[in-house]
C-alpha positions in Angstrom: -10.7 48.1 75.5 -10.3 52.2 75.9 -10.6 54.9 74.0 -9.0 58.0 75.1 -10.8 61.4 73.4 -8.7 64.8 74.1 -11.4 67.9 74.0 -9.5 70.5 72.4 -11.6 73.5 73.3 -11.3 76.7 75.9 -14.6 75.6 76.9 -14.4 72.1 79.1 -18.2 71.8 78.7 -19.0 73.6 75.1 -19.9 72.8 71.9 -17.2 69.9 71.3 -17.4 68.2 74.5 -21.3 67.5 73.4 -19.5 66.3 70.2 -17.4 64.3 72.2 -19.5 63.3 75.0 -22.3 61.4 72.0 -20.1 59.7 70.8 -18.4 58.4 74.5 -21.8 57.0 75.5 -21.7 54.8 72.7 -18.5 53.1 72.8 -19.3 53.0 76.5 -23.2 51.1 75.6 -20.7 48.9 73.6 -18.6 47.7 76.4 -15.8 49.9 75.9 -14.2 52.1 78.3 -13.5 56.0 77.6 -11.1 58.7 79.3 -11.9 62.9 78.2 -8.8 64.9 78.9 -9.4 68.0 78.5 -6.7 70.5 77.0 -7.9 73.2 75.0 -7.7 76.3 77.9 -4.2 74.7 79.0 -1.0 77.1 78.1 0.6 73.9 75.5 4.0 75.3 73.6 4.7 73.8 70.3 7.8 71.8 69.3 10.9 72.8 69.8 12.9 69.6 67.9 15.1 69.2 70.6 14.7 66.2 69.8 15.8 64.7 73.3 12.5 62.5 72.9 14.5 60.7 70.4 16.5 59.6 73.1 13.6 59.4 76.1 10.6 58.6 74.6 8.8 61.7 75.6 9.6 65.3 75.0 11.5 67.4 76.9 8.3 69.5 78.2 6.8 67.8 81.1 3.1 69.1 81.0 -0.2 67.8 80.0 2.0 65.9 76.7 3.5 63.4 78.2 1.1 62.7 81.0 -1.7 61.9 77.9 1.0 59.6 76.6 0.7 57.1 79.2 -2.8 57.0 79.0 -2.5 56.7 75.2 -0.3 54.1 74.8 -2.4 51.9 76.9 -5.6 52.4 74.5 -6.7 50.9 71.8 -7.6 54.3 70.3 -7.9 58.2 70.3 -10.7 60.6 69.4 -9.6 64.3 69.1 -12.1 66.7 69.2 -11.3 70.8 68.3 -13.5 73.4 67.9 -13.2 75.5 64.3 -10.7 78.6 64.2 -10.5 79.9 60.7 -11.0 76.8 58.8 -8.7 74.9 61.0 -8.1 73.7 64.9 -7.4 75.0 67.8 -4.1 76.1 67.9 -3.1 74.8 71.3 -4.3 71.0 70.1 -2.5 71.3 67.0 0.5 71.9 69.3 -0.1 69.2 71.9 -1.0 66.4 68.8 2.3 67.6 67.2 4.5 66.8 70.5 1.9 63.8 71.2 2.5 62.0 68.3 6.4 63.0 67.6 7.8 62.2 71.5 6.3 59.1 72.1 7.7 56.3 71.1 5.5 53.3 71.5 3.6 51.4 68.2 0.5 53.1 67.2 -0.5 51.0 64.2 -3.7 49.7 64.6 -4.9 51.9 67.5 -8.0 53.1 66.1 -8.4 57.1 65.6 -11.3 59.9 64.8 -11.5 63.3 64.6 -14.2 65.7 65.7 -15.1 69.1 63.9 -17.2 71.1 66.0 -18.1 74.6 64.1 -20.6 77.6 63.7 -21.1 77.3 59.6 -17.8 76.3 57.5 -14.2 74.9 58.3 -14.9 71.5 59.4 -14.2 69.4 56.6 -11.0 71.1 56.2 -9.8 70.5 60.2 -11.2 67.0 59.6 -9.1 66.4 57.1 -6.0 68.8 58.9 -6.8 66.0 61.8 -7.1 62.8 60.4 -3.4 63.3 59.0 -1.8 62.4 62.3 -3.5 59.0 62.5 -2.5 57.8 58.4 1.4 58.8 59.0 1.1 56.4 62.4 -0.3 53.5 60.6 -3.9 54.0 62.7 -7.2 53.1 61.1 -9.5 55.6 60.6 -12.6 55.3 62.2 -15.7 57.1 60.1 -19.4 57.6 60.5 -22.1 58.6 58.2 -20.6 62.2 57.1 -18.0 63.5 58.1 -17.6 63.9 61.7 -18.9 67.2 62.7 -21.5 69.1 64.9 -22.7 73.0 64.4 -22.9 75.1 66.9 -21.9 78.8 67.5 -23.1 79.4 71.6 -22.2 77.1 73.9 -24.7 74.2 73.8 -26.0 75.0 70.4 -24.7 71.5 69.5 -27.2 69.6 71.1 -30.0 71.0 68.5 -27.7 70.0 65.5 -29.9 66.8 65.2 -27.9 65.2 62.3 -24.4 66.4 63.7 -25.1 64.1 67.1 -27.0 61.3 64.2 -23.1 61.4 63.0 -21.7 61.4 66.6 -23.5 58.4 67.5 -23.1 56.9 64.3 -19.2 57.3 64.6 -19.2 55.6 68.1 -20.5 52.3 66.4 -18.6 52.1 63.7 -15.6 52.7 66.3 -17.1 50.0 68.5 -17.4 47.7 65.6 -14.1 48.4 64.0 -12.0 48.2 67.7 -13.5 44.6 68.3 -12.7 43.5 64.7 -9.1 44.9 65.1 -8.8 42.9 68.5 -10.3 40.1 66.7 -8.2 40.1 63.9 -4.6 40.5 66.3 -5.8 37.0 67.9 -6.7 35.5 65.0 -3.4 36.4 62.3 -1.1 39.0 64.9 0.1 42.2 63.8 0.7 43.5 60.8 4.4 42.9 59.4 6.3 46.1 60.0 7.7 47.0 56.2 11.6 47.5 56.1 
C-alpha cells in the first residue's frame, strides 16, 4: 500500500512538512509506503474549465497536476498538508487540489484521505474542514485522529515543540494504517462498493 501526502507550503522543510513528516513515519512503521511532493512554492494556476480533461483525463496544464495524478491514482490514499493563510489554505494548493481532483478521471472511492492544518494560533479547524471537502464529494473515507489534525507553529520548526499537535500526527498515522488495511481487507473479502445510478 502507498500513501501519497502533497506539502502545500512555500517552505519544503517548515512547519507542515514536520506535520507531515510524523505522521509519514507511522504509516511507514506500519508497513506502508509514503511519497511527499512538494508544491506549495511552485507557480500552480487555477481552473480554467476548459474542460478538455473531460475528454483526456487530465487537464490541459501540463505541470506538477497531472504529474501528481499518476502517482495518485496508484495509491491507496492522499494526505494534504497546507499551512494557515487567513483562516484557510494556501492558495496555490487550493488551486492544484481543485485541477487534481476535477481532471483526473480514475475512481477515487475508497482511497483513504486526511488533511493537515498547520497554523500559528487560529484557522485550522476551518481549512480542515475547507480540506476535507474534496475527499466526501470523491466518495473517500476520511481518515481522523484524536483532534482534529493540526500542529502550531509560527517560525519555522516551532512545530516540533507543539507536543499534542505531533500526539495528533502520530495518532492520525495509525488510525490511517488501521483504516487502509481494513479497506483492503474489506475489497477482498465483499469487492467494491456498488456504484449508485
Amino acid at each position: 500500500m502507498k500513501v501519497l501526502m502533497i506539502n502545500g507550503s512555500p517552505h519544503e522543510n517548515g512547519n507542515t512538512f514536520i506535520a507531515l513528516n510524523e505522521v509519514k513515519k507511522v504509516l511507514e512503521d506500519n508497513g506502508i509506503q509514503t511519497e511527499i511532493i512538494h508544491i506549495g512554492n511552485k507557480i500552480i494556476r487555477g481552473c480554467i474549465a476548459c474542460r478538455t480533461c473531460a475528454d483526456t483525463g487530465r487537464c490541459f496544464i501540463d505541470d506538477d497536476v497531472n504529474k501528481a495524478s499518476k502517482i495518485f491514482e496508484e495509491c491507496d490514499g492522499l494526505i494534504v498538508g497546507t499551512p494557515v493563510y487567513y483562516a484557510s489554505a494556501n492558495a496555490t494548493l487550493i488551486a492544484f487540489l481543485d485541477r487534481l481532483f476535477f481532471s483526473s478521471s480514475f475512481d477515487k472511492r475508497m482511497k483513504v484521505g486526511a488533511s493537515v492544518a498547520v497554523a500559528r494560533r487560529g484557522g485550522i479547524t476551518a481549512t480542515f474542514d475547507e480540506l476535507n471537502k474534496y475527499f466526501t464529494i470523491s466518495g473517500m473515507p476520511i481518515a481522523s485522529s484524536r483532534y482534529w489534525n493540526g500542529v502550531h507553529g509560527k517560525n519555522i520548526g516551532d512545530a516540533n515543540s507543539d507536543e499534542e499537535g505531533l500526539l495528533t500526527m502520530r495518532t492520525l498515522g495509525e488510525n490511517m494504517s488501521f483504516l487502509l488495511k481494513s479497506i483492503e481487507l474489506g475489497k477482498k473479502e465483499y469487492g467494491m462498493p456498488k456504484k449508485v445510478r
